[in-house]
DOMI-223198 format. One line per 8 residues: number of its first residue (from 1); their letters; for each residue x, y, z of N, C-alpha, C. Coordinates in steps of 0.1 Angstrom, whole numbers. Layout:
<recs>
NUM	a	X:Y:Z:X:Y:Z:X:Y:Z; ...
</recs>
This chain:
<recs>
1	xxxxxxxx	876:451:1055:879:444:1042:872:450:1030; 858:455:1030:849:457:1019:857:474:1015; 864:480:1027:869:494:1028:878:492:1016; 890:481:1018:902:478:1013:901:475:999; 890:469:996:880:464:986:877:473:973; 869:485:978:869:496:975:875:504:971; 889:510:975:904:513:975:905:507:964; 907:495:958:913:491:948:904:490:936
9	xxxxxxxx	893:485:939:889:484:926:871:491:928; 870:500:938:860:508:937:854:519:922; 845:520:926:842:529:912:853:541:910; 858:551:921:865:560:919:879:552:915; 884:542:920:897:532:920:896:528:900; 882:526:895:882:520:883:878:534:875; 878:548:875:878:556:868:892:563:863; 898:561:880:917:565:879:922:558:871
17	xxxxxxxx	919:544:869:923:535:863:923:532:846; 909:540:843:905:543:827:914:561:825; 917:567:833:925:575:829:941:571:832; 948:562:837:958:561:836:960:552:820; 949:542:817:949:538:806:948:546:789; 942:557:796:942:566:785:957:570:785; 963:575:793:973:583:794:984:570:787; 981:555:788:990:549:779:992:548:770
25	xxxxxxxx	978:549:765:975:551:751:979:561:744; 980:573:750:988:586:740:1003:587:742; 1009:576:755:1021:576:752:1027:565:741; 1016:554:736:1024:550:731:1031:553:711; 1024:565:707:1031:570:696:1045:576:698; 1047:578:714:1059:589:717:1067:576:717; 1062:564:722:1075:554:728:1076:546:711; 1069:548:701:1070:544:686:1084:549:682
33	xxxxxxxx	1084:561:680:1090:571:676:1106:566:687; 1105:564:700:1111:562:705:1121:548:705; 1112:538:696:1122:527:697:1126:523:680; 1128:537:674:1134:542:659:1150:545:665; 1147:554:677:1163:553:684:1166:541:695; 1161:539:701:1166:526:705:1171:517:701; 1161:512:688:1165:496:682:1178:496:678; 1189:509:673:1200:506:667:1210:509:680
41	xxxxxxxx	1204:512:691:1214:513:700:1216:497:711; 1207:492:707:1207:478:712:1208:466:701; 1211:470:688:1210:462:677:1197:451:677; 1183:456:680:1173:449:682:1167:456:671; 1158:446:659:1156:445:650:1142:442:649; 1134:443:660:1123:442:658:1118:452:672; 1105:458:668:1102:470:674:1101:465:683; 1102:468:692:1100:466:708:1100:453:714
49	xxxxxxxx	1106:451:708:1108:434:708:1117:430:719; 1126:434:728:1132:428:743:1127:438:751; 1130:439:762:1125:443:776:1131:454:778; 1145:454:774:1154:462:775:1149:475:763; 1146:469:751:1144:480:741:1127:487:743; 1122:478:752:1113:484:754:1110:495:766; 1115:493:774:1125:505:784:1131:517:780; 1144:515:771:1149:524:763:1137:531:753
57	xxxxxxxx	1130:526:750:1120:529:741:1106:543:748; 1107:538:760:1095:543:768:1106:557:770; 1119:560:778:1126:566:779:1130:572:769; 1131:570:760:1134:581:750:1119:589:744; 1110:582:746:1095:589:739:1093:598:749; 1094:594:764:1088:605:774:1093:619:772; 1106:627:774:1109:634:766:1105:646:755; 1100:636:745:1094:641:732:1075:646:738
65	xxxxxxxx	1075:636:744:1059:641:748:1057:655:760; 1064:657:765:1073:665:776:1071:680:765; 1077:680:751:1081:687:742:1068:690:737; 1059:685:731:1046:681:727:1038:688:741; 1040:688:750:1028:696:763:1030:704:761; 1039:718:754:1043:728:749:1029:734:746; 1022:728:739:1009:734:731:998:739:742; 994:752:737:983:759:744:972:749:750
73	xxxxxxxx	968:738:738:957:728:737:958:716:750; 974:718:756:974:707:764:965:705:778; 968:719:780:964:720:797:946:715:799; 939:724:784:924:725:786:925:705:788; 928:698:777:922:686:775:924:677:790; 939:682:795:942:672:804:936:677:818; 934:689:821:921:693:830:909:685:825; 903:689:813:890:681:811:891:667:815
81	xxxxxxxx	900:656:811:902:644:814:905:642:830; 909:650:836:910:646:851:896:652:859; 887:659:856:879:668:859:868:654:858; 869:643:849:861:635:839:865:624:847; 876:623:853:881:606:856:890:606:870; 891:616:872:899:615:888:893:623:905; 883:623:896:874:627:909:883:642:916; 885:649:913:891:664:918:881:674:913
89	xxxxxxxx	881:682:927:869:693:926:877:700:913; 864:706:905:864:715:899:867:732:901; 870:734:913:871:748:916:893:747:918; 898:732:919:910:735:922:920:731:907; 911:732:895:915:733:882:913:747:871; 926:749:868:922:758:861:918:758:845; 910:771:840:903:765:826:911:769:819; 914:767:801:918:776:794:931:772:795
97	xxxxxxxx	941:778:783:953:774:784:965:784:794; 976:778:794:986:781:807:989:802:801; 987:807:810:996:820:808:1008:826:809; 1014:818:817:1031:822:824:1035:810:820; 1048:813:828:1060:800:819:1057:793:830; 1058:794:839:1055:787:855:1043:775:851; 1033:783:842:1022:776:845:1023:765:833; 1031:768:824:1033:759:813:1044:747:811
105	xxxxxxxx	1054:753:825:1062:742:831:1056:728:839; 1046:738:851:1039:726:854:1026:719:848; 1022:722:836:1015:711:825:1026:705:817; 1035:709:817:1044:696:810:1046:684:817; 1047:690:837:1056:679:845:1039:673:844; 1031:679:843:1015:669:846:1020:660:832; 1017:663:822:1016:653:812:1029:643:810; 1040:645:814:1051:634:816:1046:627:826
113	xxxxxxxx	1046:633:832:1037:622:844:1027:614:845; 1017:616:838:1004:611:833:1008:604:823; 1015:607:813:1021:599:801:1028:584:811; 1037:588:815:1045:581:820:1039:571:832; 1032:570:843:1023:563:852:1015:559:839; 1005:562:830:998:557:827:1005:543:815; 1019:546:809:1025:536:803:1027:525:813; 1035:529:824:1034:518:832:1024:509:833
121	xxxxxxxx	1010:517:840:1001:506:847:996:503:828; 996:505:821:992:500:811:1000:489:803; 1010:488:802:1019:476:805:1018:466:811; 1016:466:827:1016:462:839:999:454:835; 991:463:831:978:455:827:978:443:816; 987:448:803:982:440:793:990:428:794; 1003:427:804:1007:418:811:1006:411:821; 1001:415:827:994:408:844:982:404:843
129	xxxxxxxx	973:411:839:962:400:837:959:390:832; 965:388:818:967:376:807:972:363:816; 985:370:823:992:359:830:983:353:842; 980:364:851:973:356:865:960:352:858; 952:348:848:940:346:845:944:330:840; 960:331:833:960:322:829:966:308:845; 973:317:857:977:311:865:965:304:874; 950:314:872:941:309:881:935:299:871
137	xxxxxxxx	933:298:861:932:287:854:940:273:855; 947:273:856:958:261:856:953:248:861; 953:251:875:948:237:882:934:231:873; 923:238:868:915:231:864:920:226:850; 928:230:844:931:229:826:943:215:830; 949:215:837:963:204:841:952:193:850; 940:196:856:931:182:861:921:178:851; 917:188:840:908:181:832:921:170:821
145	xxxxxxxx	927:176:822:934:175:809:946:160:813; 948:159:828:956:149:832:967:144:821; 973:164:824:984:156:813:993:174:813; 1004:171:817:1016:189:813:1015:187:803; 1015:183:789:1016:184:777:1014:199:771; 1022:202:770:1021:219:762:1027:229:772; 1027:229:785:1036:234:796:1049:233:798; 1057:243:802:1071:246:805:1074:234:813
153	xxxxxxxx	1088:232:813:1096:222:821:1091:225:832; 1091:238:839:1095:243:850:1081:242:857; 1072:237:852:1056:237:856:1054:225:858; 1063:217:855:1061:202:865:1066:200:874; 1058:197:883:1057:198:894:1044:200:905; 1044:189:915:1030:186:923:1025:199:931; 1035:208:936:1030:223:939:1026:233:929; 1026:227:920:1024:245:905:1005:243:909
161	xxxxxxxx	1003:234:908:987:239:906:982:245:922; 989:238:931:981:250:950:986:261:942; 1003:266:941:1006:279:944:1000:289:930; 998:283:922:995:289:901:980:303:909; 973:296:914:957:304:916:968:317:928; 974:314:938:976:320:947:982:331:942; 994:327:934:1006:338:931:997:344:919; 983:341:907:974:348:905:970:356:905
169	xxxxxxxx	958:355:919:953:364:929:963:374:932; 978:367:937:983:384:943:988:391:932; 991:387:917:993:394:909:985:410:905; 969:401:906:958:405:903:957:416:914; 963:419:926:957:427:936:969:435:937; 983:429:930:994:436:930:990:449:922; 984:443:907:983:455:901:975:463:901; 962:458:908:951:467:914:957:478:921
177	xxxxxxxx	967:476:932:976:486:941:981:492:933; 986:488:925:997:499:915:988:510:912; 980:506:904:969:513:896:959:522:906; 958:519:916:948:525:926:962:543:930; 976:534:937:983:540:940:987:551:930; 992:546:919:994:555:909:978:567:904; 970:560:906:959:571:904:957:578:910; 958:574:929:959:584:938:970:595:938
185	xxxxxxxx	977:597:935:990:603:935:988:616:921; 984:608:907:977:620:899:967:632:905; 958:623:913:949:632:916:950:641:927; 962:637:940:970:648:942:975:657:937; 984:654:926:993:669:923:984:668:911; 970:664:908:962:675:900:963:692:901; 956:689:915:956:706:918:966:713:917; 979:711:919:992:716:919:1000:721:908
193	xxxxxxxx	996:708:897:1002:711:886:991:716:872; 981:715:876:969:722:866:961:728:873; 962:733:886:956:746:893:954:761:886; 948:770:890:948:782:886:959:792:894; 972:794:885:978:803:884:974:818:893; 983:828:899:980:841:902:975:848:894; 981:845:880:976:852:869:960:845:865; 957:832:862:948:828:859:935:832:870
201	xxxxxxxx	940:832:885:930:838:895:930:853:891; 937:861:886:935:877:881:929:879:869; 929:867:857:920:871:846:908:866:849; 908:856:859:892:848:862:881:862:869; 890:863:876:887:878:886:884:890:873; 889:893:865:884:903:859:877:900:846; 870:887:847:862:882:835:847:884:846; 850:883:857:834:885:865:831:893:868
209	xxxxxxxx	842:903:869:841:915:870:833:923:860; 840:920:848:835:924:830:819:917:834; 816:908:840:804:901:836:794:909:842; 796:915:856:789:915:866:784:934:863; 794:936:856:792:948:853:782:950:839; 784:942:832:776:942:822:761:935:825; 759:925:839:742:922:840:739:941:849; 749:943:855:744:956:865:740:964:858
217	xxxxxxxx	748:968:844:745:977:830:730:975:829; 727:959:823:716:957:818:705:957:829; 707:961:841:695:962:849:692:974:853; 702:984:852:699:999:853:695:1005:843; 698:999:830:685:1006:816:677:996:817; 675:983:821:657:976:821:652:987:829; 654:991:838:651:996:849:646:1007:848; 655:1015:841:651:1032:840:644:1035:821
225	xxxxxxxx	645:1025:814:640:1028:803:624:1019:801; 625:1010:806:614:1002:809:602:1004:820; 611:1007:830:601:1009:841:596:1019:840; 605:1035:835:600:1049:831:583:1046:828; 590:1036:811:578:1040:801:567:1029:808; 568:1016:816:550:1009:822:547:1023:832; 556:1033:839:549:1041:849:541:1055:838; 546:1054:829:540:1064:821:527:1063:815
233	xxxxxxxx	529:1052:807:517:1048:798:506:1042:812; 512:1033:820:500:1031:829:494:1048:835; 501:1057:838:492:1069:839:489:1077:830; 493:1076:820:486:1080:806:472:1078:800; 470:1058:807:459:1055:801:452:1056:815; 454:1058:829:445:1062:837:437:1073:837; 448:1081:828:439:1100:825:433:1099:816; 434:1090:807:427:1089:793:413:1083:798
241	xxxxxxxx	414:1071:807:402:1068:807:391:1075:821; 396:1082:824:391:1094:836:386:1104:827; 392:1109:814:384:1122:807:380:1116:794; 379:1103:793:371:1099:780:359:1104:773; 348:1106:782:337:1112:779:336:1129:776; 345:1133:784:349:1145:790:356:1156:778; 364:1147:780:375:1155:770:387:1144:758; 378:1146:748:379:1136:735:396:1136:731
249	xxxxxxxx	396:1150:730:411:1160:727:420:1151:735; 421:1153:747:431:1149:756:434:1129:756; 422:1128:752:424:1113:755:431:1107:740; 424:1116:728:436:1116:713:454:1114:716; 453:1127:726:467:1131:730:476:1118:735; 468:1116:747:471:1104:755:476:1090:751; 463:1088:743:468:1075:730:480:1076:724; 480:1090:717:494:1090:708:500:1090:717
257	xxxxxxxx	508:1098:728:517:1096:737:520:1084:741; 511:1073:744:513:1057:746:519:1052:737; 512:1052:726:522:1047:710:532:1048:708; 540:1066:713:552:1072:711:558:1062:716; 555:1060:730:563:1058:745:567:1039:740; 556:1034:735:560:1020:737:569:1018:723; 568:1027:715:575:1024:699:590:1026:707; 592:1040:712:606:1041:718:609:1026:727
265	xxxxxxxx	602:1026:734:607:1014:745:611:1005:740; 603:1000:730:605:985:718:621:986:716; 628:998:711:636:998:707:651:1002:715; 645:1010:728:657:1011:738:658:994:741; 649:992:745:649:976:750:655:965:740; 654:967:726:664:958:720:678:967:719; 677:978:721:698:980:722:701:973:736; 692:975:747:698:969:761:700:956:758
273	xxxxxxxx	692:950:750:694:933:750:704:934:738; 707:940:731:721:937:718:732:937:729; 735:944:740:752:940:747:744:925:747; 740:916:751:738:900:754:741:892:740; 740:901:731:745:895:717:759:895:709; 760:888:703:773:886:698:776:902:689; 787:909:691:788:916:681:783:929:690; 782:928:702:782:943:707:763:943:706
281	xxxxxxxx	762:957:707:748:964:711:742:964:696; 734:956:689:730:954:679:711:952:680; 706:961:672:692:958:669:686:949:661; 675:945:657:669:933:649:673:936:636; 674:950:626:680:948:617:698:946:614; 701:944:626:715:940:624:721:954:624; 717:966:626:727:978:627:724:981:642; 738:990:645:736:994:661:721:999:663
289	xxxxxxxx	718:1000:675:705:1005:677:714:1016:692; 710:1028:685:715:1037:695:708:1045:708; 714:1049:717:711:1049:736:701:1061:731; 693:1067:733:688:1077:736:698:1091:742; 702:1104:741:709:1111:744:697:1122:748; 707:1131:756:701:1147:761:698:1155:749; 706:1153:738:704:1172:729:692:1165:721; 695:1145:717:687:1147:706:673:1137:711
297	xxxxxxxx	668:1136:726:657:1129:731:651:1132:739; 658:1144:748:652:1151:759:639:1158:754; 636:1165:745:623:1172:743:609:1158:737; 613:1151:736:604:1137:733:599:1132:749; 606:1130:757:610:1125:771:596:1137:778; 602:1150:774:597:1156:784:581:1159:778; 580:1160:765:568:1155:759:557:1144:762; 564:1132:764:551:1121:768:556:1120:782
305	xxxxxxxx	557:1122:791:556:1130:805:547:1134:809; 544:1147:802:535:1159:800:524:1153:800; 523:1145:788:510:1138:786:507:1129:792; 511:1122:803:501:1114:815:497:1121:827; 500:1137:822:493:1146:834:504:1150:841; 516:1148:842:529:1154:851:532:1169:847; 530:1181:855:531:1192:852:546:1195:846; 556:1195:841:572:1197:842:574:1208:835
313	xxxxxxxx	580:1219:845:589:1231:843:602:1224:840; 606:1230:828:617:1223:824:628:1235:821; 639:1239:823:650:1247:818:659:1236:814; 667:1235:801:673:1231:794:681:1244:790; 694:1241:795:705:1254:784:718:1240:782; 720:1238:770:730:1229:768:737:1238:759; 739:1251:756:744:1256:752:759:1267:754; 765:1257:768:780:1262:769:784:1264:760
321	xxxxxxxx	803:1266:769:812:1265:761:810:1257:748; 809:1263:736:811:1246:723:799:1241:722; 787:1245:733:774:1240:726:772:1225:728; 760:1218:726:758:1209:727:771:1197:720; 777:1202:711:785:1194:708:796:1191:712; 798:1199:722:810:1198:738:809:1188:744; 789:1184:747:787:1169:755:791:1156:750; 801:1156:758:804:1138:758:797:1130:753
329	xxxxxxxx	793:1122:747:786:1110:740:776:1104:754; 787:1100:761:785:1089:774:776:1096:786; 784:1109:786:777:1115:799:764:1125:791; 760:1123:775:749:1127:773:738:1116:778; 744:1103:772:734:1090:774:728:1091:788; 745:1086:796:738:1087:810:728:1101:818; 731:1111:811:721:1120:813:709:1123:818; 705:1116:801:695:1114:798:686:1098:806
337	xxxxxxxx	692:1095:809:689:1081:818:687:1089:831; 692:1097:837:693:1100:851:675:1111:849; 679:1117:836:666:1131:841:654:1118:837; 655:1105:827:644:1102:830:641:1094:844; 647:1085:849:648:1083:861:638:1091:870; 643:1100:869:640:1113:881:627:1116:876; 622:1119:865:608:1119:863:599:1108:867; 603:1098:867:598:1080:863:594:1081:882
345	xxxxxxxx	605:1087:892:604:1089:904:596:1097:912; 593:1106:904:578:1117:901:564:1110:903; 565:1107:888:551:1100:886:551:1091:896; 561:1077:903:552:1068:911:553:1072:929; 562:1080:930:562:1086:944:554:1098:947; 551:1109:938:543:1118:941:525:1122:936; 531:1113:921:516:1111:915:514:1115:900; 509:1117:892:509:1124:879:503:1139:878
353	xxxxxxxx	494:1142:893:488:1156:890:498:1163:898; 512:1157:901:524:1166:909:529:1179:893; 539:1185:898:548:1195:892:560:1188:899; 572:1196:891:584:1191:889:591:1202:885; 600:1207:888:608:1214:880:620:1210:879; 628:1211:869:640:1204:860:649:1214:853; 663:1213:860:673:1221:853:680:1213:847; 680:1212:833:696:1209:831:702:1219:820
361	xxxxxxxx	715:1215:826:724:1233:826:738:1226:819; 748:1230:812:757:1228:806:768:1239:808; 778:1239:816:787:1250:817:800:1241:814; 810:1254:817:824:1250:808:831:1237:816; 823:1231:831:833:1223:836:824:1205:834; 810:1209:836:802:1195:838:791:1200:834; 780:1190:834:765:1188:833:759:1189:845; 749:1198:847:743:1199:866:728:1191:863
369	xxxxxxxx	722:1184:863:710:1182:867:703:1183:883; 693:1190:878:685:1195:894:669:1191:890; 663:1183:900:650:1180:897:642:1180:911; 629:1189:912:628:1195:922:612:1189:920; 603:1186:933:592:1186:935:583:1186:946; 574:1187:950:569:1191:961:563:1176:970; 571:1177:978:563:1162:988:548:1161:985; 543:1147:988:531:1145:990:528:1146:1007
377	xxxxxxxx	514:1146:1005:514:1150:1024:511:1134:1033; 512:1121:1024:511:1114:1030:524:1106:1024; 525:1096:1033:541:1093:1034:551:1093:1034; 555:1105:1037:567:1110:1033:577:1109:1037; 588:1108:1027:599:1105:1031:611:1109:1039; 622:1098:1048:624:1107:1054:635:1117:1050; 644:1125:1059:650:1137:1055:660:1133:1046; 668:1121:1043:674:1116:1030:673:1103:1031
385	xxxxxxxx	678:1093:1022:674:1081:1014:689:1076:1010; 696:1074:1019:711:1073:1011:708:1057:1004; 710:1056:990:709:1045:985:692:1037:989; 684:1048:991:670:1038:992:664:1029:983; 667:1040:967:658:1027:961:668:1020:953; 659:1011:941:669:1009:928:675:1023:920; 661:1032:918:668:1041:911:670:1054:919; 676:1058:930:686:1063:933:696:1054:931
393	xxxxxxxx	694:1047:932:711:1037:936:714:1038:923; 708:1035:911:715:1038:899:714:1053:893; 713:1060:893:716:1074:895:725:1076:903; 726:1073:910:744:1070:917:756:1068:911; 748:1057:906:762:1043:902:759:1049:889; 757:1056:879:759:1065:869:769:1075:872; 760:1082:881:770:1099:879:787:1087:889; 783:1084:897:802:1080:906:809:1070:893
401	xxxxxxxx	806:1064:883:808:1057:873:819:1068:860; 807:1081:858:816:1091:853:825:1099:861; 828:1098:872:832:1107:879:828:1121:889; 812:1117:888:802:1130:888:799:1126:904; 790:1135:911:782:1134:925:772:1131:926; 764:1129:931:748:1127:932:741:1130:943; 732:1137:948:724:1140:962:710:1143:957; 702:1133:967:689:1134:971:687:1137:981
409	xxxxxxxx	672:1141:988:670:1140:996:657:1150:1000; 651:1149:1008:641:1158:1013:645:1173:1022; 636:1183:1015:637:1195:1023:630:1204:1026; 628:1208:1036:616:1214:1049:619:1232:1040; 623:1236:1038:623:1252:1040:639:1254:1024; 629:1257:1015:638:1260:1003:641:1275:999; 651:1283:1007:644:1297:1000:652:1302:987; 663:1294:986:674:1293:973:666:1283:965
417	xxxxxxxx	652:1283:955:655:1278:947:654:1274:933; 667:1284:928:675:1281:914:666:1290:904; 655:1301:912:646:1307:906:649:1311:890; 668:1315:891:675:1320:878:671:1315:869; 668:1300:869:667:1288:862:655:1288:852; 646:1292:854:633:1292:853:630:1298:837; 623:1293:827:619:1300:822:614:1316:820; 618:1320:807:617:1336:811:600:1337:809
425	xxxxxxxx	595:1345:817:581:1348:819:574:1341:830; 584:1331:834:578:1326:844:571:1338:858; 562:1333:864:558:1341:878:562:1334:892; 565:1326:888:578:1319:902:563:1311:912; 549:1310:907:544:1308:915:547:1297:919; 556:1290:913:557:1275:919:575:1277:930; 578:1285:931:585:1287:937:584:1291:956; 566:1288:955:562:1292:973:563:1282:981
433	xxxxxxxx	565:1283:989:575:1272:1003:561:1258:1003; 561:1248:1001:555:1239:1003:553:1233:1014; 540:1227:1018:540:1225:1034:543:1214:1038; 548:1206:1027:551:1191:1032:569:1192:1028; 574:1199:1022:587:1200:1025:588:1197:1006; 598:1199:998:605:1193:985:615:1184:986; 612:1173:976:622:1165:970:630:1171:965; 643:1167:962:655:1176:956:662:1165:946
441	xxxxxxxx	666:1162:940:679:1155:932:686:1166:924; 701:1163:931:710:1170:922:723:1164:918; 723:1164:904:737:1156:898:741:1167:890; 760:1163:894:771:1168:887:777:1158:880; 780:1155:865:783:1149:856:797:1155:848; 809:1153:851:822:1159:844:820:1160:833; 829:1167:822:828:1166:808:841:1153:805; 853:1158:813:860:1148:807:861:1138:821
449	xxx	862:1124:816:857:1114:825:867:1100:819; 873:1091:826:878:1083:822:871:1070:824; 860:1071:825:853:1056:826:853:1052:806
</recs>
């Protein structure tokens, strides 16, 4: 019984119920408009004034409102209102307005429908209750009153006051059922008829896609622009404060290099945070704030490097085919993200009193970066690292992003290596076989690239 109870005039039973009432409410300007054509077709002279015109009236507005769901604005409100009042999960509605004609057909049949059930039990309300309130009243108003006086013919009679409460109550429970039934029945073909579309599951799908790609963006430059510069300056100021007494010069050096390092970072780090802003990649003064590149950042990079003690043999020829101005915009940025990377990988896996050597090379087909250094003798890693850290994995997901390759890995016995490369004057001494084996990173970066 308390089940059945529930069913009808339960909290979920009395929310369907404030949405079918809504839903009468916005039909009734369509059934206004509607009994403009009616009244002269029934020669009824007053609006809605017989049963019949008020029928005709409801049937000619539904229709017009039918015409009216047409608008982009329908689908969002009447998802919101059922999302609000009919108890349907939120994952089996869709947001946003309809994209295909399919999906704009079935928010019309939703809002006729909704229009329509909700005129009824709204009707069905502002008539049935009045009446059964007035039926369960009766017997006590006709015993105080010991008198029909003001009552129909038809209400005299020794049975009107048993059956007046009875036929009340079932009124009262008649239209509870309507109202429960009718709400149950919306909130079925909710999902059906304001569901997400194939199309709306394929722009949903490529809005998370856009999204997920843009936090991954933002965590591979926190990553490689941020973390570079705390691995830097924290060994910058470790050497500063190791030759303080020592050597005055060096520790001058060191400071300025920290200052360089955190002025840059200040400001890579507000272009990473401008994509989270309205208007694209935008800095504090409101103009773009631009990525760092190879031709015009790499000799800054390789400068405060230097200075927290990292030895780096560096060859730089970006002077192919066309010259620096051959390099792609994109695959200069990402470049330059990858060679700092790979240094940033240096300093915290090998140490700051390591060496390094570093090609990057420009020919007529791609960008090669090669960054080479000598294992440490404790820990070492093993013979490759497929995807071991964050920043391999984004040095990865950079170069396969443009179209380029990527390989790391560890190696026992180098006798190929890239000696060509080397500054001229060099004496190759760093070129003798290491006893703990070299790290290697080597990226190829296309010139023309469709990302």
């Amino acid at each position: 019984m308390r089940r059945f109870v529930g069913v009808l005039v339960g909290r979920r039973a009395r929310r369907r119920w404030v949405h079918l009432i809504l839903g009468g409410a916005v039909s009734m300007p369509y059934v206004f408009v509607g009994s403009i054509l009616a009244g002269p077709l029934l020669g009824d002279s007053v609006i809605l004034g017989s049963f019949a015109s008020q029928l005709l009236s409801f049937a000619f507005g539904l229709p017009l409102a039918a015409v009216t769901a047409l608008f982009p604005l329908t689908r969002p409100m009447s998802v919101a209102a059922v999302r609000a009042l009919c108890d349907v999960p939120d994952a089996s509605l869709a947001d946003g307005p309809p994209r295909s004609r399919a999906a704009r057909g079935r928010t019309v049949a939703w809002f006729t429908l909704h229009l329509g059930f909700g005129g009824i039990v709204s009707g069905m309300t502002l008539a049935l209750v009045p009446f059964a309130l007035f039926l369960l009243a009766l017997p006590v108003t006709v015993g105080l009153a010991d008198s029909w006086i003001g009552f129909p013919e038809h209400f005299h009679n020794a049975w009107t006051p048993l059956l007046a409460p009875v036929v009340g109550a079932v009124s009262l429970v008649a239209l509870a059922g309507c109202a429960a039934g009718a709400g149950g029945l919306l909130a079925r073909w909710a999902p059906a008829l304001l569901g997400p579309t194939p199309a709306d599951r394929l722009a949903d799908a490529e809005r998370r896609a856009a999204d997920l790609a843009v936090r991954n963006r933002l965590a591979r430059e926190l990553h490689d622009s941020v973390g570079h510069a705390l691995s830097a300056v924290t060994l910058q100021a470790s050497a500063a404060r190791k030759l303080l007494d020592r050597d005055p010069e060096f520790v001058r050096e060191a400071l300025a290099a920290i200052e360089d390092t955190t002025r840059r970072t200040v400001g890579e780090l507000d272009a990473v945070l401008g994509v989270l802003r309205e208007g694209g990649e935008r800095g504090r003064d409101g103009h773009a704030a631009p990525a760092p590149t190879l031709d015009a950042d790499l000799d800054g990079l390789l400068r405060r490097t230097r200075a927290g003690g990292l030895r780096v043999d560096a060859t730089v020829d970006l002077g192919g085919p066309g010259g620096a101005a051959a390099l792609p915009a994109m695959v200069s940025r990402e470049g330059y993200r990858i060679v700092q990377e790979a240094l940033s990988n240096v300093l915290k896996h090998a140490g700051p009193d390591s060496e390094v050597t570093l090609c990057v090379r420009l020919d007529g087909t791609g960008l090669e970066i090669v960054a080479e250094n000598p294992l440490p003798d404790t820990a070492r890693p093993p013979a490759t690292r497929p995807g071991g850290g964050h920043g391999l994995r984004g040095i990865a997901d950079r170069a396969r992003l443009l179209g380029g390759t990527a390989e790391a890995g560890a190696h026992d016995d180098l006798p190929d290596r890239h000696r060509t490369h080397h500054p001229e004057g060099s004496d190759g001494s760093h070129d003798t076989h290491h006893p703990y084996g070299t790290w290697r990173l080597r990226v190829r970066l296309p010139l023309h690239t469709h990302a």
